[in-house]
N, C-alpha and C positions, 0 to 999 in steps of 0.2 A: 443405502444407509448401512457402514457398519455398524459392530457388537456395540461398541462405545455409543455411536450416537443414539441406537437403539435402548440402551441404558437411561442413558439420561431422557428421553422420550417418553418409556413408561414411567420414567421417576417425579415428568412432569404433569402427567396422564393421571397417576393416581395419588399426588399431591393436590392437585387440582380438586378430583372428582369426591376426593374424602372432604376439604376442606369446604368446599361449597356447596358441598352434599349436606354435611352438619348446617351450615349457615342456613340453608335451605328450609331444615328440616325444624331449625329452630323458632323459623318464625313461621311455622304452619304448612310450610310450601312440599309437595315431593322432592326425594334427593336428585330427581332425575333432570329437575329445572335445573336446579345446582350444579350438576354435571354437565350440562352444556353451558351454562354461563361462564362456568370455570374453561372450558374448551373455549370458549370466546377472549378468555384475558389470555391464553396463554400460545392461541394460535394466530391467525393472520389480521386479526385485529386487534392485538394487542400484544404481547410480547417476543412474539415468534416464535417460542421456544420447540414449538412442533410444525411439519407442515403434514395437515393432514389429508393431501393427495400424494404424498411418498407410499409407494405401493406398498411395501411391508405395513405400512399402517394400517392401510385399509386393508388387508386380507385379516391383519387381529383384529382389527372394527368387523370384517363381516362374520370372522367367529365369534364374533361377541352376540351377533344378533342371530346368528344361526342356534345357538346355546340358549339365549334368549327363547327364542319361539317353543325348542324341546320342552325346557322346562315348563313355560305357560302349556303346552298341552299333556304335558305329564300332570300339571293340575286341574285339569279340562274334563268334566266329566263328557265324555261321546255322546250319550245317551239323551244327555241335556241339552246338548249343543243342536243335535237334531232335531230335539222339539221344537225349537225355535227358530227352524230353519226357515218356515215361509218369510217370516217375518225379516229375517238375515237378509235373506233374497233380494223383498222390497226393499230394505236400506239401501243396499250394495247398488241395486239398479238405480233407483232414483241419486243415490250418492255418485253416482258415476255422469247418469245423465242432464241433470240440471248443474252441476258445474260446469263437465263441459259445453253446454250450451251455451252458460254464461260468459266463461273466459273466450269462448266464439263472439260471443255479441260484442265483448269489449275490445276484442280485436278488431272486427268488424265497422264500430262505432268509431274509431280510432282512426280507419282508414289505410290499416293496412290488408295484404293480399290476401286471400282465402287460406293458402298453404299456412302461412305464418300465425292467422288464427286459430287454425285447427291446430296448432301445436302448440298456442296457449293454452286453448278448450284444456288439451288432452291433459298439460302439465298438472292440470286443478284436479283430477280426479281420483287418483291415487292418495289411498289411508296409508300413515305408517304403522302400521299391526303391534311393531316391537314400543314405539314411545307410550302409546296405548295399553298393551297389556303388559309394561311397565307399572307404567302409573296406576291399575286396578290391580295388581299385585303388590304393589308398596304399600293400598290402602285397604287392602284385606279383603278387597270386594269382586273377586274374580268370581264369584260363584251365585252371583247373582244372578237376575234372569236381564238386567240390564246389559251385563257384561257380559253375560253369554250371547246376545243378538249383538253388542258391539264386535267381541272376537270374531264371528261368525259373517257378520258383513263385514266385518274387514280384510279377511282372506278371500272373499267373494272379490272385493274390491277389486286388493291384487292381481288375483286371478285376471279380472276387466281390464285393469291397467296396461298387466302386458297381454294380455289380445291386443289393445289400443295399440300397444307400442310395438308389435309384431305389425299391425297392418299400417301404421303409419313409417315405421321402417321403409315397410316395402313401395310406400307410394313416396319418399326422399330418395331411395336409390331409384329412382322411372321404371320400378314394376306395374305393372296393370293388376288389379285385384278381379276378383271374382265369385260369387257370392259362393260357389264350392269352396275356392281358396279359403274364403273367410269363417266360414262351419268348419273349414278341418282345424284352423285353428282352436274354435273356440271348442271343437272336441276333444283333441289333443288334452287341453290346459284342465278343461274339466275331470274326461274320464282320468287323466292321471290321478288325481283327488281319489275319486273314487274307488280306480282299481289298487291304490293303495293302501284305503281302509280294507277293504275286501281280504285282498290276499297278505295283508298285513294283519291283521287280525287270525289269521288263519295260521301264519308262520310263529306267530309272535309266544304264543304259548309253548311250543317246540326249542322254539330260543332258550327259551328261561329253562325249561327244563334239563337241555342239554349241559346250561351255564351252572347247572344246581351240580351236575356231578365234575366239573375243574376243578381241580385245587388249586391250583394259580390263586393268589392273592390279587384283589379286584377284580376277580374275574368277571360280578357281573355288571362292575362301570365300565371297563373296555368291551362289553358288547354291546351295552346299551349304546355309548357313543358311536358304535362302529354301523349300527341302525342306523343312529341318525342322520349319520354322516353319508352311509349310502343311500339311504332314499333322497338328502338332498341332493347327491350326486344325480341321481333318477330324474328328480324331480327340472333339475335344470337341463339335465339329456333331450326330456322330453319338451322342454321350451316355455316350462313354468317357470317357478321361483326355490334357490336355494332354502326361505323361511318355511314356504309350504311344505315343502318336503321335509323339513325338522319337526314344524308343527304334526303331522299326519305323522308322525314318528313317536312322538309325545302322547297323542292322542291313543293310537294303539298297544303303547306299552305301559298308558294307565291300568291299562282294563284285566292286564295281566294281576296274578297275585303279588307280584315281586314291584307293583308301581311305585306305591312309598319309598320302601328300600331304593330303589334306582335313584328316585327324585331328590333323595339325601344325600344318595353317591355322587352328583352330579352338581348338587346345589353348591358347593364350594370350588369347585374348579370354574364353574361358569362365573362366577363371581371375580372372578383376575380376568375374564377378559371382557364382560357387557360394560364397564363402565369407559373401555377405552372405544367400544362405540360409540356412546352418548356424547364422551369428552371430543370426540375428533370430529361428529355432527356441529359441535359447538365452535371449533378451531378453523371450520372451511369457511364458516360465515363471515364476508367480506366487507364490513361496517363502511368503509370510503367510498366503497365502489357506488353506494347511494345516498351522498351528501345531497339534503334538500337546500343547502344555500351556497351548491356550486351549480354556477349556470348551464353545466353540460350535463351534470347529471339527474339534476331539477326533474327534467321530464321525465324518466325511468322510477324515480322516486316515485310520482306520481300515480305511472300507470300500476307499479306496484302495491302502493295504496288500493287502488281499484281491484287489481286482480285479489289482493285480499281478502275484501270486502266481500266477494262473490263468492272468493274458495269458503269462507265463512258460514255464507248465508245460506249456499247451499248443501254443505253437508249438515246444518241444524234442521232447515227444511227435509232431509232424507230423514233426520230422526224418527218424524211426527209419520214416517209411512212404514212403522212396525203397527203388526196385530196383533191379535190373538190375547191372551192374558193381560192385563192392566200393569200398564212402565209407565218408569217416567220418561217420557219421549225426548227432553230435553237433555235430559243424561245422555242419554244413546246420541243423538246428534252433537254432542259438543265431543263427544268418544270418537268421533269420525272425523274432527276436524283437523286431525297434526298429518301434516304434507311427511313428507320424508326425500328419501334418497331417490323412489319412483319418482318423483314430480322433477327433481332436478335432470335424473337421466333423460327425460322427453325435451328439459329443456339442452344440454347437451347434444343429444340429437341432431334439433333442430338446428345450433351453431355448431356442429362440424359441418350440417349438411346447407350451410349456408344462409339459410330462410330465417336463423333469428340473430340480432345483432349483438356485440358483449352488452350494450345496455340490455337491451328485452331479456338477453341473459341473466342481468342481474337484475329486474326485477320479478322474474319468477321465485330466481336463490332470495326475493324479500320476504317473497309471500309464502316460502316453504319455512323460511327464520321464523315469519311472525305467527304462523298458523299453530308451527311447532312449543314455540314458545309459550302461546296465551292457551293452548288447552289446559295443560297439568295444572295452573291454579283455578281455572273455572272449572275443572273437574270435582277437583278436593273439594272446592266450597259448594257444590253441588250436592255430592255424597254427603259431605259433615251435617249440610241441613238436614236431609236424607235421614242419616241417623240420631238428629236430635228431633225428629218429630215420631220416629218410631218409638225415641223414648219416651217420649210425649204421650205419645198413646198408648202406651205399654200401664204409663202410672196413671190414664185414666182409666184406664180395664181393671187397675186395682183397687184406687178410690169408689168407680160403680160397685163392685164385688162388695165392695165393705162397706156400704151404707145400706142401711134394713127400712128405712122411712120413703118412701114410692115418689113423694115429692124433689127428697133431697135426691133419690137416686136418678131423676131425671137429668137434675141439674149436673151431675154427672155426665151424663150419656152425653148431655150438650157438649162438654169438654170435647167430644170425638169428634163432631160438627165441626166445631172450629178449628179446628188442630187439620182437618179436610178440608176445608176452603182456606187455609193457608196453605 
């Protein structure tokens, strides 16, 4: 792509993601649906104006979500995040393991080979972390204890993901695995997490203070980015994920004194690139490749419906396996449901490496479209109920307070009753 075509690219990138981000937003919806709807009119289902598998595209699409991830854990409290961690845990695990069991059966049931289903399973298990903590940033609720065990299982996810896709890799190229093999994996992916908060937190106040005596103007946006940038570096060295490694980057330079300030410095430059990730998510989506009243691709349509059905079913089911403090588990599991780019890479995968066909192809890319697309409005109307019952109960707490007659004040307290079993 030359300078020119790349001009007009982002000129339809961010024509797109302002205009149907507004429409979006107008009729109650997050801007972020908007944004990939609009990447649907203007990429390979609609106008072509972009292809969003031209490589310059996607390396600004994964700065976008790499930017992304920073800033959600530049507004992440640490502290919080780990309170909630058992509970993250169970999501992650059961949200990992009953889809893929599911997308196993329905391959299974289906009739086709072992290999082939395990690379369904696998496809369903991955959370996208960024459309997610999108959309409880848009709606001002990152700081919940809801959204804190979503963000929290949903980097666990990740994390599972590519283990998954690590050892699945290795059994497409005719490696033998080995249950050592398979622990060093899953140490690798972990302890990097770890030893990243660890000696990041440790570095991280040294940073700041060294950036306090530059006088270099922005000096301390060029080092904040220059963190996150290396640890993500780090973090895919080590055979994680470029987000996690922004995220744990975000995490650690909240905690510093200088977080706000960062997060300010940072909040307008990341904003010119996250929308042309969401937009370009919207632009790959291949609307013909699954016409239900074309006879060849009838059946792919179908099994896509299904694998749906299951990626659905089972990360709402992972919801309800958070503890500890009183959630709405229904939150948390509908926060788990948007597939992303992980789910597409396994399928990819499996069609370089022969074992799944362009159709099974594209109905995995169905259930990643639809998974993606139906969270952000069952979210919103989730939360908005969420917050009109808390007001609810807010004005019964004031009505009880202010009635002096023991009778009437009953009839009050009742108010809370109800407003609870709705």
């Amino acid at each position: 792509m030359g300078i020119s075509e790349l001009l007009i690219a982002l000129l339809a990138i961010f024509a797109a993601a302002k205009l149907f981000g507004e429409l979006a937003e107008r009729i109650g919806q997050p801007a972020v649906l908007g944004e990939m709807v609009g990447g649907i009119v203007i990429g390979v289902s609609g106008l072509h104006l972009i292809d969003a598998h031209d490589p310059l595209l996607h390396v600004l699409a994964e700065l976008g979500v790499i930017l992304l991830l920073f800033l959600i854990g530049l507004e992440t409290d640490l502290n919080r995040l780990l309170s909630v961690g058992g509970a993250s845990g169970a999501v992650a695990t059961v949200g990992v393991l009953l889809p893929f069991a599911a997308g196993y059966g329905v391959g299974a049931w289906l009739g086709y080979p072992t290999t082939v289903s395990v690379f369904l399973g696998a496809a369903l298990t991955a959370t996208s972390v960024g459309i997610t903590a999108r959309v409880l940033s848009d709606l001002g609720h990152l700081k919940s204890d809801e959204s804190q065990v979503i963000l929290g299982a949903a980097v666990i996810d990740d994390i599972l993901g590519l283990v998954l896709l690590s050892v699945i890799s290795a059994v497409a190229a005719g490696e033998k695995l080995t249950a050592l093999g398979v622990t060093k994996i899953f140490a690798i992916a972990f302890g990097f997490v770890a030893l990243a908060v660890i000696v990041g937190s440790m570095l991280a106040p040294r940073l700041i203070a060294l950036v306090a005596r530059v006088r270099v103007g922005k000096a301390l946006f060029f080092a904040s980015i220059m963190f996150a940038f290396g640890l993500a570096y780090l973090a895919d060295l080590a055979g994680s994920a470029l987000i996690i490694g922004a995220f744990a980057a975000g995490l650690i330079l909240a905690k510093t004194d200088r977080g706000r300030d960062i997060e300010h410095e940072v909040y307008d430059v990341a904003q010119f690139f996250i929308p042309i990730f969401f937009v370009s998510v919207g632009a790959a989506v291949d609307l013909k490749a699954l016409n239900p009243f074309n006879a060849d691709t009838r059946q792919f349509f179908i099994i896509g419906i299904l694998l749906t059905l299951v990626a659905i079913v089972g990360k709402l089911l992972a919801g309800y396996a958070a503890f500890g403090r009183p959630m709405r588990k229904l939150v948390i599991g509908v926060g788990m449901v948007p597939r992303g780019e992980v789910g597409l890479i396994f399928a990819q995968l499996g069609l370089s490496a022969g074992l799944l066909s362009t159709g099974l192809y594209s109905s995995v890319a169905m259930m990643v479209m639809i998974t993606t697309f139906v969270a952000p409005p069952a979210l919103r109307a989730l939360l908005a109920k969420q917050a009109s019952e808390d007001a609810e109960s807010a004005l019964c707490d004031v009505v009880t307070e202010s009635i002096a007659d023991d009778d009437e004040r009953r009839e009050g307290e009742g108010c809370h009753e109800k407003t609870a079993v709705r």
